[in-house]
N, C-alpha and C positions, 0 to 999 in steps of 0.2 A: 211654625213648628209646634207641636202638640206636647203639651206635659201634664203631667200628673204628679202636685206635689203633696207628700205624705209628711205628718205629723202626728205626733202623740204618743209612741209607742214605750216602753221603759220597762221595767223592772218593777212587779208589783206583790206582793203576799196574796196567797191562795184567801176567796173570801172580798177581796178588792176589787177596787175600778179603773178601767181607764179611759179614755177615750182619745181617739183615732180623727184624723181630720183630712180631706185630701181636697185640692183644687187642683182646677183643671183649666186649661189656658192654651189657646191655639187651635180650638175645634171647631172645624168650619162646618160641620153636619149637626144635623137634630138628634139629642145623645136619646139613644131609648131605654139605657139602664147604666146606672153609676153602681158600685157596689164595691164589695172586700170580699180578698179570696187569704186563704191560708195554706201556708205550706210549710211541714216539718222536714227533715231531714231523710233522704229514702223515700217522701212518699211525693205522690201527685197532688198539684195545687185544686183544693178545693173551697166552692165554696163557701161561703161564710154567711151572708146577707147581700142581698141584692133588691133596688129601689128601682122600679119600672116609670117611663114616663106616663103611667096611667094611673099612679098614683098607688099600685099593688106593690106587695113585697115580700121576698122571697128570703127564708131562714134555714140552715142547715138545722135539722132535729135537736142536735147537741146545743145549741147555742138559743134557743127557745124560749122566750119566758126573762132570757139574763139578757142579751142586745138586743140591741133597738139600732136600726139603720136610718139617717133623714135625710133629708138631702134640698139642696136652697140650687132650683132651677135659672134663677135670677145669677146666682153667683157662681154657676157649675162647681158647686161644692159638694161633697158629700161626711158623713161621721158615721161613725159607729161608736157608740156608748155601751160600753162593757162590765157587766155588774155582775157579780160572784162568780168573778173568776175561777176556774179550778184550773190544776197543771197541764192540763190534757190542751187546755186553752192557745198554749204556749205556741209560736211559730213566728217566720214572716208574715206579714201581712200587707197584702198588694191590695191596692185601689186596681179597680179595673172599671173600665168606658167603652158602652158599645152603641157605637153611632149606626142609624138604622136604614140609611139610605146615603150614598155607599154604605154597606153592613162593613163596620172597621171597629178592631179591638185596639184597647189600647191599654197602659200597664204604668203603674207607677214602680218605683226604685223600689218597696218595701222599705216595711218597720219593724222592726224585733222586738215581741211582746215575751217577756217572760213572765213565769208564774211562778212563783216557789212554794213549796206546800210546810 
């Protein structure tokens, strides 16, 4: 059975850090992207960062410059390191896993990151 488990998320002052951790466990396919998506309330879950197995990596505009996506292929882990936060920042925050042969998504529980300004 395939999981995705999330850690890190909390309560933080606008200006702060957090960081995000998720492992993954039960995947029987070659993962070809580990990442973090975000979603507020009313809107559609969007990206965040995304870590390709080729080693490229993908950043929403907004979050540019402040997170940093890694990810340990050895351990099917992935993090996200989140530095000056601002409120905008704020949402769920799902790990997400996409194996490339079967192509199959997969989705952790979420973390609820707040921001306070």
């Amino acid at each position: 059975q395939a999981q995705l488990v999330e850690s890190g998320g909390g309560l933080v002052q606008a200006g702060g850090s957090l960081r995000l951790s998720c492992a993954a466990s039960g995947i029987l396919y070659h993962i070809a992207e580990m990442g973090w998506y975000r979603q507020t309330p009313g809107k559609q879950r969007e990206l965040v960062a995304v870590s390709s197995s080729d080693g490229s990596t993908n950043y929403a505009e907004s979050v540019k410059g402040r997170f940093t996506v890694s990810r340990d292929n050895t351990k099917n882990t992935v993090a996200l390191q989140m530095n000056n936060l601002k409120p905008q920042d704020a949402g769920v925050y799902y790990c997400n896993l996409v194996t490339d042969w079967p192509r199959r998504t997969y989705w952790g529980q979420g973390t609820q990151v707040t921001v306070s300004s």
